[in-house]
Legacy VTK file of the C-alpha trace (Angstrom):
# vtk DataFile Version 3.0
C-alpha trace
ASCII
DATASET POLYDATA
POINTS 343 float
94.408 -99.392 15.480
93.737 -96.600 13.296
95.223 -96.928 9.832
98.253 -94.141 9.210
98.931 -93.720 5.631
101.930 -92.224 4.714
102.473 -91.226 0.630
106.228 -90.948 -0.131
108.432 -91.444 -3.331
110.464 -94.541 -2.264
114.134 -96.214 -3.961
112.695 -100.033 -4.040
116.082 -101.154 -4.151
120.296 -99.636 -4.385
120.234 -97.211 -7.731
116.750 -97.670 -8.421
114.835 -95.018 -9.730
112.272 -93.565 -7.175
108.474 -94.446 -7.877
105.005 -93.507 -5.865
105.617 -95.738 -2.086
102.378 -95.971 0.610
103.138 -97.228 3.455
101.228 -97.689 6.952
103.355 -95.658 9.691
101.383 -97.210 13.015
100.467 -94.792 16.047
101.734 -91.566 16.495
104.364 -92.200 19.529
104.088 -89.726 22.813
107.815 -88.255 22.098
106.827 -87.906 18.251
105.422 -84.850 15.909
103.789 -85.537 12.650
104.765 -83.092 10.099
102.566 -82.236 6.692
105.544 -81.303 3.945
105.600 -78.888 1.915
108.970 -78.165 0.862
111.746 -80.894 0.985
115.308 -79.847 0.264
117.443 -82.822 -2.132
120.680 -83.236 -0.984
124.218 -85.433 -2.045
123.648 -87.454 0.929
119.501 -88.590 -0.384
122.006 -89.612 -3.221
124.320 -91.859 -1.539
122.050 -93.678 0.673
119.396 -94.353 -2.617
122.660 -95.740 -4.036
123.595 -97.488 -0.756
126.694 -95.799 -0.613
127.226 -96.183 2.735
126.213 -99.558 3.468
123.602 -98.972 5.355
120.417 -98.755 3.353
117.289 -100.334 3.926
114.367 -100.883 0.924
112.010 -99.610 0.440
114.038 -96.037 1.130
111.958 -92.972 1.097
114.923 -90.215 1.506
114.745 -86.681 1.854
115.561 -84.889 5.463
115.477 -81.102 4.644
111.947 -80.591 5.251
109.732 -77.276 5.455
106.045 -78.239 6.548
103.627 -77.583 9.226
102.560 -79.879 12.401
99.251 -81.514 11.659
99.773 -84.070 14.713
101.264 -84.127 18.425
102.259 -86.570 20.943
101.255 -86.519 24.143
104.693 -85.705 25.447
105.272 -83.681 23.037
106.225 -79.715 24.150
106.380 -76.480 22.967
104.677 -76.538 19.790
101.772 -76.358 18.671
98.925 -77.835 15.734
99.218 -75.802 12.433
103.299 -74.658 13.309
105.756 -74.349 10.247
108.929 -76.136 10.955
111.634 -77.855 9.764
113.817 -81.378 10.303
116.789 -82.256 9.103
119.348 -85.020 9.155
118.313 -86.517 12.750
115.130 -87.087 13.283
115.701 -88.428 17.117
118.203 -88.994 19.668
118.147 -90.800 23.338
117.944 -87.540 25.649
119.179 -89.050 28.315
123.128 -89.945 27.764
126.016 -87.433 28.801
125.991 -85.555 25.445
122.270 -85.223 24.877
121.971 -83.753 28.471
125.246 -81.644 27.237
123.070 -79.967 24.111
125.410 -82.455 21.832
122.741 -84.352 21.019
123.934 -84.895 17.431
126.645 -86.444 18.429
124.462 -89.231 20.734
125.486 -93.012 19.422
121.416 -93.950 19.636
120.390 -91.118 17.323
118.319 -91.824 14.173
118.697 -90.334 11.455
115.818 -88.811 9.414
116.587 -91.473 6.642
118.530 -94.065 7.834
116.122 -97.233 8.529
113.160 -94.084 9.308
111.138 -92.653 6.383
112.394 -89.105 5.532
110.467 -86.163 3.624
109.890 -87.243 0.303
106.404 -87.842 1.446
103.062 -86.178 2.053
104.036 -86.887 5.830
107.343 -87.156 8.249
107.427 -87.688 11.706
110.488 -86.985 14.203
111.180 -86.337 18.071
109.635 -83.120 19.075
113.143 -81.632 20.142
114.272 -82.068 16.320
110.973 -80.343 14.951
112.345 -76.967 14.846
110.334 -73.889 14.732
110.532 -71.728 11.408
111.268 -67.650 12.067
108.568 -65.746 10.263
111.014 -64.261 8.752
112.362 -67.052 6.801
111.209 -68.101 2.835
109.448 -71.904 3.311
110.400 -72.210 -0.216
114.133 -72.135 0.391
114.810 -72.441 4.005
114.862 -76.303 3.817
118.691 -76.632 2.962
119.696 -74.682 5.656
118.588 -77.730 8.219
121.161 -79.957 6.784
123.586 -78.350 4.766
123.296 -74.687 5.914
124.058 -76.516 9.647
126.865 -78.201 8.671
128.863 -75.084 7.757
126.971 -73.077 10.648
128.240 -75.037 13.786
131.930 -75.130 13.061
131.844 -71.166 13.364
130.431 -71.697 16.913
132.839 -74.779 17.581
136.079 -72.771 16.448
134.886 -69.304 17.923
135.040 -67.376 14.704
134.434 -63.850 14.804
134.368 -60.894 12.313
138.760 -60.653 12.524
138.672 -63.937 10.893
139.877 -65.005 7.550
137.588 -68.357 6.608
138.283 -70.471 3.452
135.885 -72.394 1.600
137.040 -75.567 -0.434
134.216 -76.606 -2.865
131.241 -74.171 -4.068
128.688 -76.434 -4.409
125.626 -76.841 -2.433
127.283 -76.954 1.003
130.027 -74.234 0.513
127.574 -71.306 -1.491
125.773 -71.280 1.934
128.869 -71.215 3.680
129.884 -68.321 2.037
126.367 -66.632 2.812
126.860 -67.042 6.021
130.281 -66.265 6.441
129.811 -62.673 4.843
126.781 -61.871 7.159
129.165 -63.302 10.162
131.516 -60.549 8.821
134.820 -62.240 8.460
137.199 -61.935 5.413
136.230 -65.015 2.826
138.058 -66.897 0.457
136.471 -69.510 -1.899
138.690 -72.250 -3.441
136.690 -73.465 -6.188
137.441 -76.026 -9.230
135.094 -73.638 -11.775
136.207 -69.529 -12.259
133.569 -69.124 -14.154
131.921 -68.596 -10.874
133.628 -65.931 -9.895
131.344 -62.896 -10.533
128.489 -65.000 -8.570
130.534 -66.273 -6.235
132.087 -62.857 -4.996
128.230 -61.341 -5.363
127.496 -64.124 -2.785
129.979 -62.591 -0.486
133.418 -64.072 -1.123
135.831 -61.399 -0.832
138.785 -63.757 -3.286
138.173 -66.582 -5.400
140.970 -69.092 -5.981
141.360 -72.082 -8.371
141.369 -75.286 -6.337
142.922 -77.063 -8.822
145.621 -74.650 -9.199
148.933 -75.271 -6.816
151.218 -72.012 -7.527
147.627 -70.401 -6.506
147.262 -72.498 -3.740
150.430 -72.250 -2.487
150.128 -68.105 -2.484
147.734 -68.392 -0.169
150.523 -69.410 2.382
149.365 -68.777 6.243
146.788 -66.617 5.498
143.658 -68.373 6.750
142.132 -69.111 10.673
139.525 -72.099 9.135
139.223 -73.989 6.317
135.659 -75.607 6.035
136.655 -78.463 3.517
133.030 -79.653 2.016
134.398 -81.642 -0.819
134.601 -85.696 -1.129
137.200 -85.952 -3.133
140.890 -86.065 -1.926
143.209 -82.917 -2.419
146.847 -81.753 -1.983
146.257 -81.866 1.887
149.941 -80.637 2.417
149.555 -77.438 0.720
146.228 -76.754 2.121
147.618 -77.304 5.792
150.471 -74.750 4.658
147.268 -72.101 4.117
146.162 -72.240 7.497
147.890 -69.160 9.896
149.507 -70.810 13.642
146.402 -72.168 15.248
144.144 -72.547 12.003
142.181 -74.963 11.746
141.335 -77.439 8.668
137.737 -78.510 9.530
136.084 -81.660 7.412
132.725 -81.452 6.122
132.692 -83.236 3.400
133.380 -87.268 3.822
136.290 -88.194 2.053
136.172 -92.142 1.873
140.041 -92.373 1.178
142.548 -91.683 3.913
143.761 -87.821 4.763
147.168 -87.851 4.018
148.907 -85.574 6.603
152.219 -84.581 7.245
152.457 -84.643 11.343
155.269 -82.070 10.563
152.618 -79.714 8.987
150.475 -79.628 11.878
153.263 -79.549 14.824
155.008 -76.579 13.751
152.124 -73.986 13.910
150.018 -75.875 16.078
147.186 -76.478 13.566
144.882 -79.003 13.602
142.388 -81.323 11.382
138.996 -81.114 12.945
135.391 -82.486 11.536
131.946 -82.208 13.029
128.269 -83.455 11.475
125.593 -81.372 11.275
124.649 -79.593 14.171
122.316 -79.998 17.697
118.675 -78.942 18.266
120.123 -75.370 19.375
122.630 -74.612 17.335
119.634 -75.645 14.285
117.188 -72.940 16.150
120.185 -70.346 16.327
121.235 -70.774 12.451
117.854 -70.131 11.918
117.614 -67.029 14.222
120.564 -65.874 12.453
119.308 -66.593 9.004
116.195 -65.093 9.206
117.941 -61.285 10.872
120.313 -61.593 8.335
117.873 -62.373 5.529
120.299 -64.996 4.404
118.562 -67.984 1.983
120.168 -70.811 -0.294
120.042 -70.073 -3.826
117.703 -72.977 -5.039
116.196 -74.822 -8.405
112.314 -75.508 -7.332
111.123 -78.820 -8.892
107.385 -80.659 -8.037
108.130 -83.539 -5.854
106.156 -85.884 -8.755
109.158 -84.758 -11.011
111.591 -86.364 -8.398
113.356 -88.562 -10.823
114.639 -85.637 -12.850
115.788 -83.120 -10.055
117.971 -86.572 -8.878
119.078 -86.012 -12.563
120.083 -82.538 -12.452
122.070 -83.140 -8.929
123.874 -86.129 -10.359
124.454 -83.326 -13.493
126.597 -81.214 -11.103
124.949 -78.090 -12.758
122.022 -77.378 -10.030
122.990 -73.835 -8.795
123.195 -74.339 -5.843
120.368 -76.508 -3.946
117.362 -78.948 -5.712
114.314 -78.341 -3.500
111.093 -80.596 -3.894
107.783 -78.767 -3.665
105.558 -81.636 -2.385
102.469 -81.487 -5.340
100.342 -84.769 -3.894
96.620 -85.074 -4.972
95.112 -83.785 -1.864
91.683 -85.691 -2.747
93.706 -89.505 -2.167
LINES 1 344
343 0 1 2 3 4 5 6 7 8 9 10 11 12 13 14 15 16 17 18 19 20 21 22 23 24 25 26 27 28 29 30 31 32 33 34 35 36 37 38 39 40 41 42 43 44 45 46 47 48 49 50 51 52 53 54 55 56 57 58 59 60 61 62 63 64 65 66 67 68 69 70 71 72 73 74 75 76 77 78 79 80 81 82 83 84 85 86 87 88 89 90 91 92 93 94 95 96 97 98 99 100 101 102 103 104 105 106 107 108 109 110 111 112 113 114 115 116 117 118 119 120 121 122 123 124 125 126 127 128 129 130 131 132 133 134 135 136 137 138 139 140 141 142 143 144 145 146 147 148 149 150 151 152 153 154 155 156 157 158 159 160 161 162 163 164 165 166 167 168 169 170 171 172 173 174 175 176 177 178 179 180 181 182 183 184 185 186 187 188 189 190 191 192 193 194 195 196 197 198 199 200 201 202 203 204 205 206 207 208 209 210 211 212 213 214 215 216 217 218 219 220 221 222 223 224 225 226 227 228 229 230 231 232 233 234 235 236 237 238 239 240 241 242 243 244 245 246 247 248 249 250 251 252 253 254 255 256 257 258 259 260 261 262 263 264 265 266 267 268 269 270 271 272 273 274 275 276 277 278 279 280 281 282 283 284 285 286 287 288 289 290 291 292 293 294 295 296 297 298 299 300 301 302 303 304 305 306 307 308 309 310 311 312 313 314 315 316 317 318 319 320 321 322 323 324 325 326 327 328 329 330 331 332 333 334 335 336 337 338 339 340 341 342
């Protein structure tokens, strides 16, 4: 058997920091697509599962599932695209095909999906490989540099918009302007709706509103909070921290909806009394399918839309972790993979 060198960046064990990882990744499979990277975005969730988080790490971890890159290998069941293709993966890398939901276009939501990093080596590496259906094809259009983000992150806030049917009449609220909710805005403005972002920092306020937020409120403020009364159709919630639930619920118009992005390890504590009387609900959803990833980035590239990103060399991995853990990256880390292309 032909020997299949991967180079990656790899967490040897929980909190470590990351150091240079080869590793031998077998065969190509039929169903699989090898993937040269070139761009790899750094996200909260590389974060928790280097610090095993989550409980479900396994080291040597090589992280990273917002890749930009071009195929360099195909499977022989592989369909659709072709030898020398940019694309991009993000947070699954496969899922079964074959249960109800997959055969439904839910495949994100299939119980045998793997995910790009979870016990499979992600993108910080000279090489990733993934199902064909999850290798999705990169519009023309679209910057390599900072499209990445958008394949985790950008489709995170992108598919509750399609699950909730939200048009340009809607009012949308944002709850945390970080790395999740800056794209959300982005998108919401080209989507055309009226946009609110409730953030913890006003002295974002001139970027956030050049970003497309049409009001900025302080998160942290109730009286401000609380004036907001019945004013919004969704709230995309992409903060982990808990909040003053009540008086967000009491934003929400009859029928709005409070939608969970961001994973909140502590219990939602929720009035059933706030939810009955204008029929509201508390809805969450992760990431998005293989379609809804090719239609964000349809949408994207018309609408020119791109995260706003802090470009570090993939060899200087250890310090862009640095700058996330900061909370002062505005508003994405990407990875520009620099490995010696002579080894």
């Amino acid at each position: 058997m032909t020997k299949q060198t991967i180079r990656a960046y790899a967490a040897m064990q929980a909190g470590d920091k990351l150091v240079p990882y080869q590793f031998d990744a077998g065969e190509l499979q039929p169903h699989q697509v090898e993937v040269k990277v070139e761009y790899c975005g750094l996200c909260h969730s590389d974060l928790s599962m280097i610090d095993n988080d989550w409980g479900s790490s396994v080291f040597p971890l090589v992280a990273g599932h917002e890749v930009i890159g071009t195929i360099i290998q195909l499977g022989s069941a592989a369909k659709g695209l072709k030898v020398g293709q940019r694309v991009g993966l993000g947070w699954t890398a496969e899922s079964c095909e074959h249960c109800n939901l997959c055969i439904d276009g839910k495949h994100n939501l299939c119980s045998q999906q793997t995910a790009t990093i979870v016990n499979h080596a992600g993108g910080f590496a000279d090489k990733v490989r993934a199902a064909w259906q999850w290798v999705i094809p990169l519009p023309d259009d679209l910057d390599p540099e900072s499209a990445g983000p958008l394949l985790c992150g950008g489709v995170t806030v992108f598919d509750p918009l399609l699950k909730h049917n939200i048009q340009a009449i809607h009012h949308v609220a944002v709850i945390g302007i970080g790395g999740l909710g800056h794209m959300a805005i982005k998108l919401l403005k080209a989507w055309g709706c009226e946009v609110t972002a409730f953030t913890s920092n006003l002295d974002k306020t001139d970027e956030l509103k050049a970003m497309g937020a049409d009001h900025v409120v302080n998160s942290r403020d109730l009286t401000a909070i609380k004036a907001q009364r019945a004013q919004f159709d969704l709230v995309l919630c992409t903060v982990n921290v808990s909040l003053e639930w009540k008086a967000y619920l009491n934003t929400l118009a009859p029928e709005g909806q409070l939608h969970m992005l961001g994973l909140v390890l502590e219990p939602l504590a929720i009035p059933a009394g706030s939810l009955i009387g204008g029929a509201k609900a508390v809805t969450g959803s992760p990431t998005g399918s293989p379609i809804v990833l090719r239609k964000l980035l349809e949408f994207a590239a018309r609408k020119q839309i791109a995260p706003q990103i802090e470009l570090y060399p993939m060899s200087q991995i250890n310090a862009a972790i640095e700058r996330l853990h900061s909370g002062k990256a505005r508003y994405r880390v990407v990875l520009k993979a620099d490995f010696d292309p002579a080894q």
